[in-house]
C-alpha positions as CSV (number, residue, x, y, z in Angstrom):
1,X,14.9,-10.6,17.6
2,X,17.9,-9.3,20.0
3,X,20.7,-7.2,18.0
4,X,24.4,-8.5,18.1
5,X,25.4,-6.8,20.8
6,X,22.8,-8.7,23.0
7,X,23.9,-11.5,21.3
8,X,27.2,-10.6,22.6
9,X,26.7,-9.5,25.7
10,X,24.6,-12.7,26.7
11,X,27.8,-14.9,25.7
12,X,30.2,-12.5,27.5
13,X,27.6,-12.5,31.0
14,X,27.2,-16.5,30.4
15,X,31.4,-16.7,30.8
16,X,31.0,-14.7,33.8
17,X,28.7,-17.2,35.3
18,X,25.2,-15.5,35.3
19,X,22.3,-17.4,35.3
20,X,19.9,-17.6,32.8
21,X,17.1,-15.8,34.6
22,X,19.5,-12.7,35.3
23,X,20.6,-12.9,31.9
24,X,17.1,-12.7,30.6
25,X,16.0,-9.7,32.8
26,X,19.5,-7.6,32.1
27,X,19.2,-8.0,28.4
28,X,15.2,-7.8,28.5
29,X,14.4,-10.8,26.6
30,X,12.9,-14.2,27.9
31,X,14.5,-17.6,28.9
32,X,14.1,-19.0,26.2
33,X,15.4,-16.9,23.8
34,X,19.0,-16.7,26.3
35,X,19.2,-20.6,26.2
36,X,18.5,-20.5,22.3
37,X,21.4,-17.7,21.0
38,X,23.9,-19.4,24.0
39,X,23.5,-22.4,21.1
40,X,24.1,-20.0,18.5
41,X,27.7,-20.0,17.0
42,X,27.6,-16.9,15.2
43,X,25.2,-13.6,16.0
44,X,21.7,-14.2,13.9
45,X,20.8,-11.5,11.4
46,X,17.4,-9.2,11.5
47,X,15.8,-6.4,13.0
48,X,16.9,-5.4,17.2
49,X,13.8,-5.8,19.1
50,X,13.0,-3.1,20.6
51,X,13.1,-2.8,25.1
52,X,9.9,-2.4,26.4
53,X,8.9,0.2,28.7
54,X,9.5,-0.5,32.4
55,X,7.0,0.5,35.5
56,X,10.1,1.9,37.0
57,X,11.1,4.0,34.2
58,X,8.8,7.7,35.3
59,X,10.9,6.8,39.2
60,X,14.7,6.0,38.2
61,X,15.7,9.8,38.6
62,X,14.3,9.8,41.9
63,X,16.1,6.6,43.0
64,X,19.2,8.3,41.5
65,X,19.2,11.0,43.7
66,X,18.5,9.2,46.7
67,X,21.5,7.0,45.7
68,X,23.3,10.0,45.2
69,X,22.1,11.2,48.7
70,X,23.7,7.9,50.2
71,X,20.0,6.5,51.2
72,X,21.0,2.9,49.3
73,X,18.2,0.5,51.3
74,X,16.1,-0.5,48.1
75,X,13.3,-1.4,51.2
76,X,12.6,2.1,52.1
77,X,13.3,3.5,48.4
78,X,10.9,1.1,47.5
79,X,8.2,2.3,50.0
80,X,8.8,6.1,49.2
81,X,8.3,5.1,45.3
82,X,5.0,3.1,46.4
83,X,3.8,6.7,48.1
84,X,4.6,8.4,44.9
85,X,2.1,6.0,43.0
86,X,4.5,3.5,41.7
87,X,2.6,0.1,41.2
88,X,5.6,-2.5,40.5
89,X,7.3,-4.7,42.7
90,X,10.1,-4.2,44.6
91,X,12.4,-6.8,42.9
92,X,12.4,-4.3,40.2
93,X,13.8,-1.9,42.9
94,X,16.3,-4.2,43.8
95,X,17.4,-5.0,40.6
96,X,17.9,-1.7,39.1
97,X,20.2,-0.3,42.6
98,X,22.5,-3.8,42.7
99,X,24.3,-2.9,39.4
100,X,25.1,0.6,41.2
101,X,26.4,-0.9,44.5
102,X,29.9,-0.5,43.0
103,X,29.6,3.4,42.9
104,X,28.7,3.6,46.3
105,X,31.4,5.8,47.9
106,X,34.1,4.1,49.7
107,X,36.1,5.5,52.8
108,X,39.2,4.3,52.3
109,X,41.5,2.6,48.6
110,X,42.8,-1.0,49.4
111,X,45.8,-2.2,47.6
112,X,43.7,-4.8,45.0
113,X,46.1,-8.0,44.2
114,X,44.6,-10.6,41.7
115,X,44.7,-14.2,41.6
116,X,47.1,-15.8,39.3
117,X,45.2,-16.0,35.6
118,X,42.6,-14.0,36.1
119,X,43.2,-10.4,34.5
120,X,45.3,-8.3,32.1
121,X,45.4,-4.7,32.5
122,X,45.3,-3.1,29.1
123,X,46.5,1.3,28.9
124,X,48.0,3.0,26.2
125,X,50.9,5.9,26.2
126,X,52.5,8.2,24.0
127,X,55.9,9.5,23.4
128,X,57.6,11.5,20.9
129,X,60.9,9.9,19.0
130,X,62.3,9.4,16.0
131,X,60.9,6.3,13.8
132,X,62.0,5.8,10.6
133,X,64.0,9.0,10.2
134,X,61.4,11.5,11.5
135,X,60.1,12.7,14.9
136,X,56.5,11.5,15.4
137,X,54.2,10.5,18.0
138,X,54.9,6.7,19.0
139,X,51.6,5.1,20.6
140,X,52.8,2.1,23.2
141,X,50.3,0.0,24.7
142,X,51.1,-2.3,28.1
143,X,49.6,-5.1,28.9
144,X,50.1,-5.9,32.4
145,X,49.1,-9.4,34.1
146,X,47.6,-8.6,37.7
147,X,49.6,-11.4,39.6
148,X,53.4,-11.6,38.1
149,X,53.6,-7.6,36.7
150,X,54.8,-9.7,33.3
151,X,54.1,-7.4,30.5
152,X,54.3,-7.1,27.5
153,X,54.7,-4.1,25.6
154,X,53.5,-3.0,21.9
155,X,54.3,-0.1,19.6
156,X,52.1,1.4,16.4
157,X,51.3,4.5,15.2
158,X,47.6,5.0,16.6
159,X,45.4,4.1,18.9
160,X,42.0,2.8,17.0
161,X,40.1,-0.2,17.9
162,X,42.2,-2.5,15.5
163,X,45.3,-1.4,16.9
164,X,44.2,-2.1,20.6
165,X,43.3,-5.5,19.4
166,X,46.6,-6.2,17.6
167,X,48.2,-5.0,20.7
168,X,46.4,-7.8,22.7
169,X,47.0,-10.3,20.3
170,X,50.7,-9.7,20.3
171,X,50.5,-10.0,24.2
172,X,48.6,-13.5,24.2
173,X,50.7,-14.9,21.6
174,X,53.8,-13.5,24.2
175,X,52.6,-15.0,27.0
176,X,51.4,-17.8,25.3
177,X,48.1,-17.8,27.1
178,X,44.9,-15.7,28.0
179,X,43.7,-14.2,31.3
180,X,40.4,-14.9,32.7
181,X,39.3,-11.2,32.0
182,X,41.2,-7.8,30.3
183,X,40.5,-4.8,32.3
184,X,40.4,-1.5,29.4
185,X,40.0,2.1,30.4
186,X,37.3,3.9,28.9
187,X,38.8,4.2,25.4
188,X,36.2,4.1,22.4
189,X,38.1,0.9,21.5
190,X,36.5,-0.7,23.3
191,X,33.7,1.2,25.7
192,X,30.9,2.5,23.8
193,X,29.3,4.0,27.2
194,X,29.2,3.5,30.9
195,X,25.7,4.5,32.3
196,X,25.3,6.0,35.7
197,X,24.0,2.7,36.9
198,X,27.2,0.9,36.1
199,X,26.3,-0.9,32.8
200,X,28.7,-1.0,30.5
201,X,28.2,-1.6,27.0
202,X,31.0,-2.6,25.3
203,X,32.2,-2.2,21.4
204,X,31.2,-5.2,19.3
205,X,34.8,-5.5,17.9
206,X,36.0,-5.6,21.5
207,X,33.1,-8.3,22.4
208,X,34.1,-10.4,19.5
209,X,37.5,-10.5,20.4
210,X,36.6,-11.4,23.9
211,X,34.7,-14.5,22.8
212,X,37.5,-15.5,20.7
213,X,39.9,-16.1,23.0
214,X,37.1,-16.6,26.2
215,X,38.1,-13.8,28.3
216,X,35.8,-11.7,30.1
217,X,35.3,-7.8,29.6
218,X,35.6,-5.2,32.3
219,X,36.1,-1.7,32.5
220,X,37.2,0.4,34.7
221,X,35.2,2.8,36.7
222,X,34.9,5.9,35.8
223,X,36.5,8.8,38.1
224,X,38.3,5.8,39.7
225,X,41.8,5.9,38.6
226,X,43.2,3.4,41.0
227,X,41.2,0.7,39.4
228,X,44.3,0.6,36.3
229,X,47.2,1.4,38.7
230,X,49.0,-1.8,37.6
231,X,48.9,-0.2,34.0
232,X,49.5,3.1,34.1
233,X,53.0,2.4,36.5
234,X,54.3,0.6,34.0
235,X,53.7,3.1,31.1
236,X,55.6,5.6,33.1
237,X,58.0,2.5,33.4
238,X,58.4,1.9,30.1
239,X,58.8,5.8,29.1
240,X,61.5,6.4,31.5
241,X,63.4,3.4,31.1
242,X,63.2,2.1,27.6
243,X,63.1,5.1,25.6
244,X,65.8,6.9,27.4
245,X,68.2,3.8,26.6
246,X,67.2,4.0,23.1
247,X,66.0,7.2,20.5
248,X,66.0,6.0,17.6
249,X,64.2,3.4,15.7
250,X,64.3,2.0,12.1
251,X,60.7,1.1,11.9
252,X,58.0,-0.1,13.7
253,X,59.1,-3.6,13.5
254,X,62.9,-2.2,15.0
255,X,60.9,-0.8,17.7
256,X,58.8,-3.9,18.4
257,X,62.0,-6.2,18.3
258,X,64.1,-3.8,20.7
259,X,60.7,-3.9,22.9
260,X,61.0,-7.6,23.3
261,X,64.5,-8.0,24.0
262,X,64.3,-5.3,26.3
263,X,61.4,-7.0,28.6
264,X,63.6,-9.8,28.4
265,X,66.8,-8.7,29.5
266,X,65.5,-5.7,31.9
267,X,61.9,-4.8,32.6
268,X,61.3,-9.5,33.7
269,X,64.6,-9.2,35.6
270,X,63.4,-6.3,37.9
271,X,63.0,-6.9,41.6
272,X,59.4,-6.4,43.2
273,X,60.1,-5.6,46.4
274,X,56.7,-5.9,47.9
275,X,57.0,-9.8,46.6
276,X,61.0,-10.4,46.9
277,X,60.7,-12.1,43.8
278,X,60.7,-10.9,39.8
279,X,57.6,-11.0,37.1
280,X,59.8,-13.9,35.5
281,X,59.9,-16.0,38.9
282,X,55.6,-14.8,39.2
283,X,54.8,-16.0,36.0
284,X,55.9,-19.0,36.3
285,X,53.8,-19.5,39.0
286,X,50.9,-17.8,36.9
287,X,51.4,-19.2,33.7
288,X,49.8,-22.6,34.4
289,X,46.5,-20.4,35.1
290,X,45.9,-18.7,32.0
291,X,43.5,-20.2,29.2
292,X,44.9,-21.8,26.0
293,X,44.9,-19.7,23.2
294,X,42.7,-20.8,20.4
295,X,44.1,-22.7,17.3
296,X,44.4,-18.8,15.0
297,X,44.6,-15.7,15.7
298,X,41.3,-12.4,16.1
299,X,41.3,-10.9,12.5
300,X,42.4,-7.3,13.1
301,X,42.5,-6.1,9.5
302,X,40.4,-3.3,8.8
303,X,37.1,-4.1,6.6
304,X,35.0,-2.6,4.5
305,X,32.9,-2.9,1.6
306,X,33.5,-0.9,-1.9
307,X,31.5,-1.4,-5.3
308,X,33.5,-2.1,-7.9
309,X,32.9,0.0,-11.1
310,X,32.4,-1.1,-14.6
311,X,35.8,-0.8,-15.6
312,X,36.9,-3.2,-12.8
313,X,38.4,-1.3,-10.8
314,X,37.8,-0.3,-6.9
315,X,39.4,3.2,-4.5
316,X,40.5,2.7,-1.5
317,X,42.2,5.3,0.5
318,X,42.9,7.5,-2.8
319,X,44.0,4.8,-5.0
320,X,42.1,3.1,-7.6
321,X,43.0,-1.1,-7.3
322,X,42.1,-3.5,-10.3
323,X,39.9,-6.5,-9.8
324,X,38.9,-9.5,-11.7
325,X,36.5,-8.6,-15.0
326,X,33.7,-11.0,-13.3
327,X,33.1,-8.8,-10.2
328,X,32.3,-5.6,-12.3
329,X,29.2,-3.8,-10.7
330,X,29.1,-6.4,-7.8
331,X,30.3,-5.4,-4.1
332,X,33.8,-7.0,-2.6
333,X,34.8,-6.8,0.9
334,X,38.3,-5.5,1.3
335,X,40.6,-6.5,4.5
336,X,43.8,-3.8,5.4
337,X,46.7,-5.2,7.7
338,X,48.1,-2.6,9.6
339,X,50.9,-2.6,7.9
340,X,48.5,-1.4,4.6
341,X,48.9,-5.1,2.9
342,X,45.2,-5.0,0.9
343,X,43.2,-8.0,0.4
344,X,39.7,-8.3,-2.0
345,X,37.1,-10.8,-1.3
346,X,34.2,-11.3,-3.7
347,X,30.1,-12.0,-2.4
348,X,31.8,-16.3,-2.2
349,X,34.3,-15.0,-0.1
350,X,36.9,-15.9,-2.4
């Protein structure tokens, strides 16, 4: 049985239009089994199965450091691996340099535009200022669409996975639509690695938000800042326009609200040059592209399980809560907004 990232990971290569067959060999698994969990709603439960050993295993250092040494025909890699006693085929060859193609030095940057619809650059950015009375640390993450530069931009007080997914749900519900795919930098977020060869795997909270609303996962590459330029412009943007117009805030919510009107009234209105036209006029033109949103919203409370003692009562973060009599000794899930509103479930859900 594949694990739930596979599970995953088959739905998110599916969207991007993989075959089956590929699907099968990048995940390890057969046909069969990628046809029956692309039925599946919901991930099934059990033991991962584990990969099995591959021919080409002992010989992938070597074909590393001939890729390294800009030698990138799999023909003659293949050839030199058959004189060092490898006895597998060379679609095996093939397949294991294609996912690396991308890291293959390049000899000049080309200025990358996107279609209309089809990606989101996601960065966060910090800045100190005062919130609620105090100076502190104020987290802002920008969500940029490729084509228009029409952002939208979201304040909170970290950066943790459920924050990066509230901060994407406040940007689909602004735009009122969802890109083809969300480009993320490397944050733990939502990478959980990025191998040498290019493979990414993904956080499962980050996956499961990505099937909810049907967009596709990318990553940039690493060492490859230019990939997020779009980004990381406007979080300078944002910095040196926004908060030197305004220093303090009420709350969060203030901060939020004055973010809003602001990318209303100024950041929209802006004149990009190298289009003659502003991100309002370009998203109009983009707008029709992007996918519905579904019918509710990705969960993006925290979770967690706690046992309930005998007395009826559970701790969560240093507090002791009361819950019914009936769940004494039982487990209860508990859900935190991010504004700390708590929320107990018992084994029915209820």
């Amino acid at each position: 049985m594949q694990s739930r990232e596979d599970f995953l990971m088959i739905k998110q290569l599916r969207v991007q239009g993989a075959h089956i067959v590929d699907i099968a060999h990048r995940i390890g698994c057969s046909e069969r089994t990628v046809r029956r969990y692309l039925a599946l709603p919901a991930p099934p439960t059990g033991k991962p199965k584990t990969r099995r050993p591959s021919k080409l295993d002992p010989f992938k250092p070597f074909i590393d450091q001939q890729l390294a040494n800009e030698v990138w025909n799999a023909e003659v890699i293949f050839q030199q691996l058959r004189e060092q006693g490898y006895s597998g085929s060379s679609t095996l060859v093939r397949e294991y340099i294609q996912p690396k193609r991308p890291l293959r030095a390049s000899k000049q940057t080309v200025r990358y535009e996107t279609q209309p619809g089809k990606q989101l650059q996601h960065d966060w950015g910090q800045i100190r200022t005062e919130v609620g009375g105090r100076i502190c640390t104020v987290n802002i993450a920008v969500n940029v669409l490729g084509y228009s530069r029409y952002l939208h931009v979201w304040a909170g007080p970290r950066q943790d996975a459920e924050h990066t997914y509230e901060s994407l749900v406040q940007a689909f519900r602004y735009f009122d639509g969802v890109p083809a795919s969300v480009l993320v930098d490397n944050q733990k977020a939502a990478v959980v690695r990025h191998d040498r060869d290019g493979k990414v795997t993904f956080n499962t909270g980050f996956l499961e938000l990505a099937n909810h609303y049907g967009f596709v996962a990318k990553a940039c590459r690493p060492q490859r800042p230019r990939t997020k330029g779009k980004t990381e412009r406007m979080v300078g943007y944002v910095k040196h326009h926004f908060f030197q117009r305004y220093r303090s805030f009420d709350s969060y919510a203030h901060l939020n609200q004055l973010l809003e009107q602001w990318l209303t009234t100024c950041a929209h209105q802006r004149l990009l040059r190298q289009f003659q036209q502003t991100p309002l006029e370009r998203f109009d033109a983009e707008k029709p592209h992007l996918l519905a949103r579904p019918a509710t919203d990705f969960d993006t409370r925290y979770y967690d399980v706690r046992h309930v003692s005998w007395d009826a009562y559970i701790d969560v973060r240093g507090n002791r809560y009361s819950v019914p009599a009936q769940c004494c000794g039982q487990q209860v899930t508990i859900r935190i907004s991010l504004d700390d509103e708590l929320t107990v479930y018992d084994i029915r859900g209820q």
